[in-house]
C-alpha positions as CSV (number, residue, x, y, z in Angstrom):
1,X,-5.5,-0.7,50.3
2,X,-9.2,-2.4,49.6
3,X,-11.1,-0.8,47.7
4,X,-15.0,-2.5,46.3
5,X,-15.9,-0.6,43.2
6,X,-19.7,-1.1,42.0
7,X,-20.6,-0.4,38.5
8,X,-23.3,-1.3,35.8
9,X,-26.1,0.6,37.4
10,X,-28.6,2.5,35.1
11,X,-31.8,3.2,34.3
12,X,-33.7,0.9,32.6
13,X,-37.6,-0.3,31.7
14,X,-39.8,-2.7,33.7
15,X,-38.8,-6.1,32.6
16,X,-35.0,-5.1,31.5
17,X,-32.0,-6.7,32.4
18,X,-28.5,-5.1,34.1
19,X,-25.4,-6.4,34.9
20,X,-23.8,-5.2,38.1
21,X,-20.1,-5.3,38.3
22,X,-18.4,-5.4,42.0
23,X,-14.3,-5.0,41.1
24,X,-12.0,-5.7,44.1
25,X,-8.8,-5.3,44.6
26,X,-6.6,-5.6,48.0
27,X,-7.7,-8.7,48.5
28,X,-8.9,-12.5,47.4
29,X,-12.1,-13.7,46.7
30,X,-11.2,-17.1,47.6
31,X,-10.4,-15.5,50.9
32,X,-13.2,-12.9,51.4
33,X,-17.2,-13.7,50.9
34,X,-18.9,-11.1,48.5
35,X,-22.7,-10.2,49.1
36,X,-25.0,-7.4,47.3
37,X,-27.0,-5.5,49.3
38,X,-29.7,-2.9,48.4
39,X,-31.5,0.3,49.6
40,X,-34.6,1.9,48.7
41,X,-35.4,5.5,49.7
42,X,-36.6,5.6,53.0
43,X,-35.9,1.7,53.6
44,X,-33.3,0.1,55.2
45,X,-30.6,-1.8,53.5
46,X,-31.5,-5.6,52.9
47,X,-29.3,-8.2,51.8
48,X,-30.2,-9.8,48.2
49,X,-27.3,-12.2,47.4
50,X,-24.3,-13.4,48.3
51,X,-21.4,-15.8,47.1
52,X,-18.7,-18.2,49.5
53,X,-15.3,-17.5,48.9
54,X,-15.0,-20.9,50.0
55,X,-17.2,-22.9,47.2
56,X,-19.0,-20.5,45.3
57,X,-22.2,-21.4,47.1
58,X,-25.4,-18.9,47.1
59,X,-27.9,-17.3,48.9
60,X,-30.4,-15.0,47.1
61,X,-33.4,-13.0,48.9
62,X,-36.8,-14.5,48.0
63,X,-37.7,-11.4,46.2
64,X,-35.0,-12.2,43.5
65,X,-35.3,-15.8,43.3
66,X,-35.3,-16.7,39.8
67,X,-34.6,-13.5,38.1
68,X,-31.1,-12.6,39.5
69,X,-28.0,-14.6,39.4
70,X,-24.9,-13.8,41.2
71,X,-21.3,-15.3,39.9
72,X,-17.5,-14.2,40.2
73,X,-14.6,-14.0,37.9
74,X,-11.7,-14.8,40.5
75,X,-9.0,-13.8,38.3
76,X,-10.3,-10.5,37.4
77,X,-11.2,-9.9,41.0
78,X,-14.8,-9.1,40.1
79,X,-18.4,-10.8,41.2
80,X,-21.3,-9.9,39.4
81,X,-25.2,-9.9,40.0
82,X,-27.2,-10.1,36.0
83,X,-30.7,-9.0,36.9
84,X,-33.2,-9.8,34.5
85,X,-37.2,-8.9,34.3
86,X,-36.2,-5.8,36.6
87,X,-39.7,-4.5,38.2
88,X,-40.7,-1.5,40.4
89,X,-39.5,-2.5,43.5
90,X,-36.2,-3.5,42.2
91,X,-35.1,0.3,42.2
92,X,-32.2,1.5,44.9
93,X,-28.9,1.8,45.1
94,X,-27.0,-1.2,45.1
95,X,-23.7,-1.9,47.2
96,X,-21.5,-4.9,47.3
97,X,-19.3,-5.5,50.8
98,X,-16.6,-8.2,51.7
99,X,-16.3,-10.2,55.0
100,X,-13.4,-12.3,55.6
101,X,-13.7,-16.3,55.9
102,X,-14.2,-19.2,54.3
103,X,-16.8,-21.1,56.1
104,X,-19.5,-18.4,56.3
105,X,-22.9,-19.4,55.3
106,X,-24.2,-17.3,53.0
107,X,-27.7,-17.2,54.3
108,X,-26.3,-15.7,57.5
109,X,-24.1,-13.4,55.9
110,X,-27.1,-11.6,53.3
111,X,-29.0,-11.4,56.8
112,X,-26.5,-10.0,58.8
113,X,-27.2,-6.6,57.4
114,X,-30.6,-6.8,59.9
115,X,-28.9,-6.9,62.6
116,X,-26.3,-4.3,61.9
117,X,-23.3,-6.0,61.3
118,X,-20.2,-4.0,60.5
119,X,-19.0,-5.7,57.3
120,X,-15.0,-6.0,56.4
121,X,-15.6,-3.6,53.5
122,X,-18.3,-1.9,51.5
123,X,-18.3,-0.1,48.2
124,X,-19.8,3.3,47.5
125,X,-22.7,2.1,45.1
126,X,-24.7,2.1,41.9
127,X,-28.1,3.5,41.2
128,X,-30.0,0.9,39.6
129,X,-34.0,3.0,38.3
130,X,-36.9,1.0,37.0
131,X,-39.1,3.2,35.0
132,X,-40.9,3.4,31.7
């Protein structure tokens, strides 16, 4: 059975950092791509990063560029997003989901989520707040 498990989400002040946790288990990440996605109240899900199960390469939404970081820990099944300076439009609740393949750009894949693509797998979320 796969199952995605997000954790790490909290509240926390403008400019703060969090680490997001996606655990997997069921299946590989050198086999299956892992992206974070995002949604706002009242906004549709967007993609904001995303990592190869191929190489490790990255794709990260503009709106994060420089202030989040996505990696993976293969043998603990586990790909992470740190977020640091955190601001107001940061808040939502944060998914990661799976898709199978190992020549998948990742670009494509943070995208995908505009045009409704069904993902392999998705987790259930954490709430990530920005207030003071």
């Amino acid at each position: 059975q796969v199952r995605l498990v997000e954790s790490g989400g909290d509240l926390v002040q403008p400019g703060g950092s969090l680490r997001l946790s996606c655990a997997v288990s069921g299946l590989s990440l050198n086999e299956y791509s892992i992206g974070w996605f995002r949604q706002a109240p009242g906004k549709e899900r967007e993609g904001v990063s995303c990592i190869s199960s191929s190489d490790g390469s990255t794709y990260y939404e503009d709106a994060v560029k420089g202030r989040f970081t996505i990696s993976r820990d293969i043998a603990k099944s586990t790909v992470y997003l740190q977020m640091n300076s955190l601001d107001p439009e940061d808040p939502a609740v944060y998914y990661c989901a799976a898709e199978a393949g190992r020549d998948i750009n990742m670009k494509n894949m943070c995208l995908a989520i505009q045009r409704n693509y069904e993902y392999d797998f998705w987790g259930r979320g954490t709430q990530v707040t920005v207030s003071s």
